[in-house]
Residue frames relative to the residue before (quaternion, step in Angstrom):
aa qw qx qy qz dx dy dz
X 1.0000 0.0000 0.0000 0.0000 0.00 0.00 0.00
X 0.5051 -0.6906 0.4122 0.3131 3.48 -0.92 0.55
X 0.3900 -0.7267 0.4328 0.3641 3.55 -0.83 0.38
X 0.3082 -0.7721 0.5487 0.0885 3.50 -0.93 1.16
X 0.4760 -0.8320 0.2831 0.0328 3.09 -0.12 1.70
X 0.3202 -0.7072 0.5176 0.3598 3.75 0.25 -0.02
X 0.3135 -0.7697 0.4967 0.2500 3.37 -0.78 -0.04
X 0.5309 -0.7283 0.3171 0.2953 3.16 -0.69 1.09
X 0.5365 -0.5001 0.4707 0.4904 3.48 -0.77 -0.39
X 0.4421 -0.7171 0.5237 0.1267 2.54 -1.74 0.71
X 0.6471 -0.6767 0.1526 0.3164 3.39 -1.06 0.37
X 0.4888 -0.6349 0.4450 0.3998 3.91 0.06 1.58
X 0.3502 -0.5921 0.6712 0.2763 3.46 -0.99 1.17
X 0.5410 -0.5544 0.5812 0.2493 3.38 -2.06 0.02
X 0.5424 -0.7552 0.3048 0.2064 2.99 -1.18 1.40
X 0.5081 -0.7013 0.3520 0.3551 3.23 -0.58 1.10
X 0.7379 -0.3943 0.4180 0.3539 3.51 -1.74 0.46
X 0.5646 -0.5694 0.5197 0.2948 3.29 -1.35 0.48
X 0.6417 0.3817 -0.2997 0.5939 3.78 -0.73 0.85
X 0.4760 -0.6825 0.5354 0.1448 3.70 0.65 0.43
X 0.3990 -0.7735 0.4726 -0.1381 3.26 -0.22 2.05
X 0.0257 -0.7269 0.5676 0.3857 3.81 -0.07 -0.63
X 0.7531 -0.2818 0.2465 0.5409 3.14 -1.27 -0.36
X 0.4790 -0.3957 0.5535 0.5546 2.82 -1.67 -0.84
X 0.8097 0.3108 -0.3567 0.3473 3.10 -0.22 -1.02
X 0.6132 0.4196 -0.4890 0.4570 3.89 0.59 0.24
X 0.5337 0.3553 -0.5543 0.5307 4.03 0.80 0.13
X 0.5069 0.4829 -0.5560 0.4480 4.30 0.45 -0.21
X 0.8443 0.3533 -0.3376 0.2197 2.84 -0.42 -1.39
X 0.5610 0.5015 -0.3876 0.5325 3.99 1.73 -0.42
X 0.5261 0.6266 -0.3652 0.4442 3.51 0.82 -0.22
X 0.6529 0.5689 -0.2129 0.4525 3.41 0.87 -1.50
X 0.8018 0.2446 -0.1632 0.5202 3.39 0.63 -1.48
X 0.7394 0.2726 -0.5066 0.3497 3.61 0.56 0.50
X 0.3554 0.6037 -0.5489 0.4561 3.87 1.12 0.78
X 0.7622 0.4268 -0.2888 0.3918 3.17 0.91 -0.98
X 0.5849 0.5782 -0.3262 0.4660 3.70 0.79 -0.20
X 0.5630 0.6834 -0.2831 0.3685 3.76 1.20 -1.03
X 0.7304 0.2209 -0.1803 0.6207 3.42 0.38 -1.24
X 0.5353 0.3778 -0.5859 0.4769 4.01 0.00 0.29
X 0.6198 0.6371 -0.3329 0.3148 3.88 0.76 -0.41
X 0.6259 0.6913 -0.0213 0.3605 2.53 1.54 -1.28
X 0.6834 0.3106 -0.0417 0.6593 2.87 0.42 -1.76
X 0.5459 0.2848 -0.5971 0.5141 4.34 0.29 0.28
X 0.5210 0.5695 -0.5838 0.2518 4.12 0.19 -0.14
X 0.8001 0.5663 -0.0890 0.1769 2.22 1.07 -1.97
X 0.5747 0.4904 -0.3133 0.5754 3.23 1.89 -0.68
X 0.4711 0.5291 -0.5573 0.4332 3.78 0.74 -0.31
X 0.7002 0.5345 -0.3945 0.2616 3.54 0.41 -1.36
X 0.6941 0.5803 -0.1687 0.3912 3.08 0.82 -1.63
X 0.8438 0.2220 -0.2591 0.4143 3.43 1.22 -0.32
X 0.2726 0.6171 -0.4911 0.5510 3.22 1.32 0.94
X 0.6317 0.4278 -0.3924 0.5137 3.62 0.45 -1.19
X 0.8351 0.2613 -0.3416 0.3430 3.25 -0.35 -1.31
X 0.4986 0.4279 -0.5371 0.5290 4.25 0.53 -0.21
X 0.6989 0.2790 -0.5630 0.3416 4.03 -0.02 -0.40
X 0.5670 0.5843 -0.4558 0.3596 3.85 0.46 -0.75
X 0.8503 0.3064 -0.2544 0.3441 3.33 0.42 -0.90
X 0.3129 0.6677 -0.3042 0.6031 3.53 1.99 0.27
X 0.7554 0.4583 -0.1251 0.4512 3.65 0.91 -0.98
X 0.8281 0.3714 -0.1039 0.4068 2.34 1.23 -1.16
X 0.4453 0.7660 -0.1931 0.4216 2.98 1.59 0.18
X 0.8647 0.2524 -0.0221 0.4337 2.73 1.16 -1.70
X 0.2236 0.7805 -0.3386 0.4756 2.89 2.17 -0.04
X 0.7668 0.3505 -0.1439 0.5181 3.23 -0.05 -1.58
X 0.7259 0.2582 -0.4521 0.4495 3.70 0.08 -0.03
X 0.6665 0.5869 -0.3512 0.2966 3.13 0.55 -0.33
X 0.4640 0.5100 -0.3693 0.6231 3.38 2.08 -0.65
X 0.6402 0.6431 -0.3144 0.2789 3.49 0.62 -0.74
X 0.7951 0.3722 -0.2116 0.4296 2.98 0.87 -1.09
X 0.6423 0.5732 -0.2968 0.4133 3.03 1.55 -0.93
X 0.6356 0.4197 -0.4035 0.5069 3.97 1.44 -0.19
X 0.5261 0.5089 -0.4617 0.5011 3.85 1.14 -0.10
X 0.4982 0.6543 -0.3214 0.4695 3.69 0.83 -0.36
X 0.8625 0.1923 -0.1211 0.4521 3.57 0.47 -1.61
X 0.5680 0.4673 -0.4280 0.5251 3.41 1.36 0.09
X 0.3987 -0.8130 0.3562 0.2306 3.61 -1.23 0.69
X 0.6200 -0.5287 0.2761 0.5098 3.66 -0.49 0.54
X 0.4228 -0.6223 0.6297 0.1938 3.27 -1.42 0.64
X 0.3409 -0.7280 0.5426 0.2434 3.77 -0.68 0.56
X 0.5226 -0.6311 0.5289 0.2212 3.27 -1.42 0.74
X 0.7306 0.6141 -0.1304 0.2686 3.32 1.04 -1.00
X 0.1587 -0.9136 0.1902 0.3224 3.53 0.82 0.54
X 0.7263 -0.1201 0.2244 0.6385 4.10 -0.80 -0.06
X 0.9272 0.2565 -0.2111 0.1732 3.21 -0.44 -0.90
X 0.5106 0.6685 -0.2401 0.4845 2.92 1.92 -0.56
X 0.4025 0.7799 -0.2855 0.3849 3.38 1.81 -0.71
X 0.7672 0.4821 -0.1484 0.3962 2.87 0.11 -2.36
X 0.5674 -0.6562 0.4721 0.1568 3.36 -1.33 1.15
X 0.2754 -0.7510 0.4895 0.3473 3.84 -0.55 1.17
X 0.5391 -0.5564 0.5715 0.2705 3.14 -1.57 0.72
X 0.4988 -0.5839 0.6313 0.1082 3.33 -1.29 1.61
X 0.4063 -0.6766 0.5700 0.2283 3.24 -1.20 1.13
X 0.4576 -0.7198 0.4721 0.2227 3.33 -1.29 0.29
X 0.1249 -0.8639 0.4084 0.2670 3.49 0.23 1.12
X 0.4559 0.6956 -0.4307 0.3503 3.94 0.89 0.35
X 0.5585 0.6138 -0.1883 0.5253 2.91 2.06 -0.93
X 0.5710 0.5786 -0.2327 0.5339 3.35 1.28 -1.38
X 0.8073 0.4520 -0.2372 0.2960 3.34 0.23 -1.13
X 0.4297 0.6810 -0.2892 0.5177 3.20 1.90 -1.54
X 0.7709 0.5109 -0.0996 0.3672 3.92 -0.01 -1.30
X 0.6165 0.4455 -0.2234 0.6095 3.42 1.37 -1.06
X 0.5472 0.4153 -0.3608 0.6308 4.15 0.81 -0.84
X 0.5607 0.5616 -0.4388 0.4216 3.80 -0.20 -1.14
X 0.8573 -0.0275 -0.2503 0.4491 3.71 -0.29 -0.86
X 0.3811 0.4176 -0.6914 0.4498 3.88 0.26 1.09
X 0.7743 0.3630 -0.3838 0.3484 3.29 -0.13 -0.36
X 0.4143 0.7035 -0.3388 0.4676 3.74 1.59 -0.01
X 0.7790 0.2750 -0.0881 0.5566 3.50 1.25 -1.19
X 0.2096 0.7724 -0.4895 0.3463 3.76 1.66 0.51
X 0.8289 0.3505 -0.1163 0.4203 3.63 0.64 -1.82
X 0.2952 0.8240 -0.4573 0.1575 3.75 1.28 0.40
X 0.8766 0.1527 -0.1116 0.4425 3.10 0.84 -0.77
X 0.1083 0.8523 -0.4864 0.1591 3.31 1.44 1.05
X 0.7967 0.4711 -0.2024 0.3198 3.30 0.88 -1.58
X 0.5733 0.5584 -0.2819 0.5292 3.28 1.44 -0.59
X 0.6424 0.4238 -0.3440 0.5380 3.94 0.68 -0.53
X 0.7247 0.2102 -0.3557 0.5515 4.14 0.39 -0.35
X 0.5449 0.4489 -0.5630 0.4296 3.66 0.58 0.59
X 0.7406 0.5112 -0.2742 0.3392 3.29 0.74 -1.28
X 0.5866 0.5111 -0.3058 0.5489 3.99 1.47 -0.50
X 0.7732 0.3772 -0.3433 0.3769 3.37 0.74 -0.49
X 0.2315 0.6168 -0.4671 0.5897 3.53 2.05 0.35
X 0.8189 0.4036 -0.2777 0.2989 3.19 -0.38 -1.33
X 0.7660 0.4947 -0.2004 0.3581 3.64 1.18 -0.78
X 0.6032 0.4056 -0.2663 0.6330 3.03 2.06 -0.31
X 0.2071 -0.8767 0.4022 0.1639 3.64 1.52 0.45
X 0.2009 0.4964 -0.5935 0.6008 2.85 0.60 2.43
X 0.8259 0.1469 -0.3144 0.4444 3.54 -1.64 1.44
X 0.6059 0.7320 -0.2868 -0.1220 2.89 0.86 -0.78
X 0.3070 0.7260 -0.4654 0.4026 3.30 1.25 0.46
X 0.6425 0.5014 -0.2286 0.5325 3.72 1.11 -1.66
X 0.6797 0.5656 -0.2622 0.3864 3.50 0.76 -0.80
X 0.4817 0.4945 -0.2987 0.6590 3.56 1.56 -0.58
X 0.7716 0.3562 -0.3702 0.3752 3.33 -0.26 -0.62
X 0.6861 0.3861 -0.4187 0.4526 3.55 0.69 -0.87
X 0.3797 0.7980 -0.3511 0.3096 3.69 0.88 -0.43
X 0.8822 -0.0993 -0.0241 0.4596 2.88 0.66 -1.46
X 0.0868 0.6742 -0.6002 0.4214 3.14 1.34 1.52
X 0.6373 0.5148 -0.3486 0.4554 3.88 0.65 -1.83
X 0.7247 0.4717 -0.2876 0.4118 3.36 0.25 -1.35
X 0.6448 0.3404 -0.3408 0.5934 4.47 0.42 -0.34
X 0.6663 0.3996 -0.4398 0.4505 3.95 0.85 -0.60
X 0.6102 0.4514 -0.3572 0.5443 4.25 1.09 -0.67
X 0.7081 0.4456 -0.3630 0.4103 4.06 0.79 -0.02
X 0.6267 0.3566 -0.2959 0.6265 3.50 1.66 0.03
X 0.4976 0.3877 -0.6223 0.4635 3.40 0.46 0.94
X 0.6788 0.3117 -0.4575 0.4824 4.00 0.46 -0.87
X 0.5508 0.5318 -0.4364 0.4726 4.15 0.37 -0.37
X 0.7939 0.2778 -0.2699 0.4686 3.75 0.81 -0.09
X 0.5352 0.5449 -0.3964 0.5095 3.75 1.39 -0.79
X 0.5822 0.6366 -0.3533 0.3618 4.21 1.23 -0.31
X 0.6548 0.3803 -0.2429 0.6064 3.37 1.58 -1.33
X 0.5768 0.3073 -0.5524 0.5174 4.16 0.28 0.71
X 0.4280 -0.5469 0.7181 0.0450 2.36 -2.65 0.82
X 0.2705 0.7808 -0.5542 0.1007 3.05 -0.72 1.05
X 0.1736 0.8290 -0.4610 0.2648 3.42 0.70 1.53
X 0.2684 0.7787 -0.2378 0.5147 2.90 1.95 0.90
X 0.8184 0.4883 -0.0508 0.2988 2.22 0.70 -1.80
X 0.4392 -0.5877 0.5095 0.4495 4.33 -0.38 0.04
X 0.8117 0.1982 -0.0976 0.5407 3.13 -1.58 0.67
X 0.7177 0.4349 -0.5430 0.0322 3.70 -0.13 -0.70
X 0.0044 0.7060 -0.5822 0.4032 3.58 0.38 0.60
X 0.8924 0.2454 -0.0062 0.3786 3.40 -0.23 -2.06
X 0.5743 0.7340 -0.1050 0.3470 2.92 1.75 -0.29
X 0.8047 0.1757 -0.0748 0.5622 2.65 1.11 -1.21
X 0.4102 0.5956 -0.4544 0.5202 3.26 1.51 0.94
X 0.6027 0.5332 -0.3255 0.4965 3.59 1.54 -0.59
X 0.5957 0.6171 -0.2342 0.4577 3.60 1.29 -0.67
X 0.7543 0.3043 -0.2010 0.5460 3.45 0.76 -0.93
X 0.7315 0.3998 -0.4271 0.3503 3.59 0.45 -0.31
X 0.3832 0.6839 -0.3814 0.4899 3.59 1.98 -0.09
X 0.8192 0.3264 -0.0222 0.4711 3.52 0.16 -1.30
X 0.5337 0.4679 -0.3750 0.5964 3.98 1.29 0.17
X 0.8302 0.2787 -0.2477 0.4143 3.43 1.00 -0.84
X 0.4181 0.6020 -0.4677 0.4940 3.51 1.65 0.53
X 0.7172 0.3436 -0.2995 0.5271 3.18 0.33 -1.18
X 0.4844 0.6293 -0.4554 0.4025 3.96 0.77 0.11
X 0.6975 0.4511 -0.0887 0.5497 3.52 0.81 -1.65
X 0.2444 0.7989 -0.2216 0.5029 3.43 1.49 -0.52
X 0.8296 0.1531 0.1254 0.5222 3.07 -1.19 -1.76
X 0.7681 0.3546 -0.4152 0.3344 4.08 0.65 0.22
X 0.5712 0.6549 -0.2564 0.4233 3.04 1.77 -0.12
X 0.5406 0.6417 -0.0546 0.5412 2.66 1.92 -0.35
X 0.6224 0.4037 -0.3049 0.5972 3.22 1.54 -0.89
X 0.6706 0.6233 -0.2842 0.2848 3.46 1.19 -0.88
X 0.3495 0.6289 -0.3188 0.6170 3.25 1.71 -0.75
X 0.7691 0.4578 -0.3477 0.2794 3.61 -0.03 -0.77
X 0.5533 0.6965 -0.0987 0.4462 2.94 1.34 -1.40
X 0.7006 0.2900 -0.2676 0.5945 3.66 0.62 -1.45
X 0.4408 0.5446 -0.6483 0.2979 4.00 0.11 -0.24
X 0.7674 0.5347 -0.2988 0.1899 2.98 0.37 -1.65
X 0.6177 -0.4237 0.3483 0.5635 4.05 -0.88 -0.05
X 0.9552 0.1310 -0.1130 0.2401 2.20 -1.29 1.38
X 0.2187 0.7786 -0.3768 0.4516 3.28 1.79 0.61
X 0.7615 0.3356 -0.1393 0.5368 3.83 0.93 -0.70
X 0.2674 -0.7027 0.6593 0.0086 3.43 -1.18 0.96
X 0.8352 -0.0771 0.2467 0.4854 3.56 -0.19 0.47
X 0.5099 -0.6137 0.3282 0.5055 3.50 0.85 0.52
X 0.4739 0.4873 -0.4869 0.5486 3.84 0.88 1.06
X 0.4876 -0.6118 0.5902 0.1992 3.32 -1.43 1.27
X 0.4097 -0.6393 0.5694 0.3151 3.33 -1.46 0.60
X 0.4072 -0.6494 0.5281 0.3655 3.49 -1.16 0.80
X 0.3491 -0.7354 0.5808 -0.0017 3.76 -1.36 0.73
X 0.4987 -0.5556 0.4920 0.4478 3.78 -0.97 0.03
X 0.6704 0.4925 -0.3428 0.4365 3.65 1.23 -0.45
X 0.5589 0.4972 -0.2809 0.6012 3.43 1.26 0.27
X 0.7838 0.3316 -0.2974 0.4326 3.15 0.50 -0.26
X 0.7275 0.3003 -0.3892 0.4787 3.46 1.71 0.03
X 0.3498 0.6378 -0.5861 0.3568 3.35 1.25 0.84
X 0.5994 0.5895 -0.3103 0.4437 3.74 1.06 -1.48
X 0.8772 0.2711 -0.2423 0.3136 3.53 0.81 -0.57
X 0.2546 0.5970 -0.4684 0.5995 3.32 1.90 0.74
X 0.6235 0.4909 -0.4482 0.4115 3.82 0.19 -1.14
X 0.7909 0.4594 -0.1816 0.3612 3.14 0.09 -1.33
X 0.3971 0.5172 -0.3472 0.6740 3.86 1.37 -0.32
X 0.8137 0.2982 -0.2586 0.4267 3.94 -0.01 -0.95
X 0.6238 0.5788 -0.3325 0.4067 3.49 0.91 -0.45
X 0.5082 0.5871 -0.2233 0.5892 3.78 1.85 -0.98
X 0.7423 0.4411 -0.2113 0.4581 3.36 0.49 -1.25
X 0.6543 0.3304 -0.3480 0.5845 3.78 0.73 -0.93
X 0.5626 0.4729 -0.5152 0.4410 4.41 0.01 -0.43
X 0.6804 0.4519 -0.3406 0.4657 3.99 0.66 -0.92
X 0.5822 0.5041 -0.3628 0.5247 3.73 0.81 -0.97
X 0.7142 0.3837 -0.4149 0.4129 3.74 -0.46 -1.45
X 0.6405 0.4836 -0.4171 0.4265 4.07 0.38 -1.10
X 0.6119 0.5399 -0.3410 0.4668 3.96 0.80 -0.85
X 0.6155 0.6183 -0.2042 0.4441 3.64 0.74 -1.37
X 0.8558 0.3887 -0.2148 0.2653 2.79 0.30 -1.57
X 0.5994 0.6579 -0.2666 0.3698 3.46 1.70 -0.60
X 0.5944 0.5199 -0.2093 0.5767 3.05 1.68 -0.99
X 0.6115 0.6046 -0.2667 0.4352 3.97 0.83 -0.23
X 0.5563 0.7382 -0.0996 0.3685 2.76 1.39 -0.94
X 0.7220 0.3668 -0.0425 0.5851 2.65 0.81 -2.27
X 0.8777 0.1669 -0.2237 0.3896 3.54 0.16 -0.62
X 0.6338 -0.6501 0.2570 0.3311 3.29 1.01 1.46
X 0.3895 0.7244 -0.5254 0.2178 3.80 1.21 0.76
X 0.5588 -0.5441 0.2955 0.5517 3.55 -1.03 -0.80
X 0.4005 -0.6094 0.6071 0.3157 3.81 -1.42 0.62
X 0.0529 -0.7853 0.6161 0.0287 2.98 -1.89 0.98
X 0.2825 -0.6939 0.5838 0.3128 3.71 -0.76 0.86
X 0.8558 -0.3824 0.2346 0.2575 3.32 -1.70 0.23
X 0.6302 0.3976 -0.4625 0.4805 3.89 1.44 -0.52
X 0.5382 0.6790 -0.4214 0.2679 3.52 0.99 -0.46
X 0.5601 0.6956 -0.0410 0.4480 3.16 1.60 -0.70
């Protein structure tokens, strides 16, 4: 049988340092588990890091840009909404114009009863109608008193001259409707016996102060139509001479 040696001793470890060493294998095995903890430390830094960085960039980068933003919307100037034309300042009516235009058609209805008043006198002189002739008479004469009863309710202090104007108006149309209301009285008169001469009216004191009203209105409309006509002009209305009137 072979001989089965004993084993020798082994080799007497060295005494440990003063202060009490651990093992080895119990400083490994603390070694082991704190190598092994380190780089899991780590690499959680490391991802902290990495996301910090990238939330500040995009924190920066965020507000950067608006902030460049606002601050170049700032130095650049607003753009209006409103376009070119909307811009342009409205033109202010002219009230001289207004006024010019508002006189214009009173003086449009001035010559209503023109034709009926040299028909009706020339009734009266050939002393025929003459009843109808009165009446239109002094229809003319209430239609020439509502033109000055209406030339009062317009403004026209606008207007040049009108002052003179509308002093040239009313003494025109006071002294129609004057001559008017006597031609009318005269008409009355010839009905009566003897009013007619030969188929000619007799001439009267009411005839003779109609003839001299006319003529007062005929002065008065020549002074108007020259006033009228300047103002008609200018604002492109219609011109009138004095029968229009």
């Amino acid at each position: 049988m072979p001989r089965i040696q004993a084993p020798g001793p082994g080799p007497v470890p060295e005494p440990a340092p003063m202060g009490g060493v651990p093992e080895p294998d119990a400083g490994r095995n603390r070694r082991g588990r704190g190598g092994s903890k380190m780089p899991l430390l780590a690499a959680v830094g490391v991802g902290i890091a990495v996301l910090g960085v990238g939330a500040g960039a995009l924190l920066s980068g965020g507000g950067g840009g608006s902030d460049g933003e606002e601050a170049k919307d700032d130095s650049q100037p607003l753009a209006s909404s409103a376009s070119p034309e909307s811009q342009k300042p409205t033109p202010t009516a002219d009230p001289a114009k207004k006024q010019a235009v508002a006189l214009d058609k009173l003086l449009a209805d001035s010559n209503n009863s023109r034709e009926s008043v040299i028909g009706a006198v020339r009734d009266v002189g050939k002393c025929t109608n003459l009843k109808q002739a009165a009446t239109d008479l002094r229809a003319a004469a209430r239609q020439r008193n509502g033109l000055v009863g209406r030339l009062s309710g317009l403004t026209v202090d606008e207007l040049p001259a009108n002052t003179r104007l509308t002093a040239a108006l009313n003494k025109a149309w006071k002294a129609s409707a004057s001559a008017d209301n006597h031609y009318a009285a005269w008409a009355d008169q010839v009905a009566r016996k003897k009013g007619c001469r030969k188929g000619h009216a007799r001439q009267t004191g009411h005839s003779a102060a109609g003839n001299r009203a006319s003529g007062e209105a005929t002065q008065a409309k020549q002074q108007a139509a020259t006033l009228w006509n300047a103002i008609a002009q200018k604002h492109g209305l219609t011109k009138r001479d004095k029968a229009q009137l």
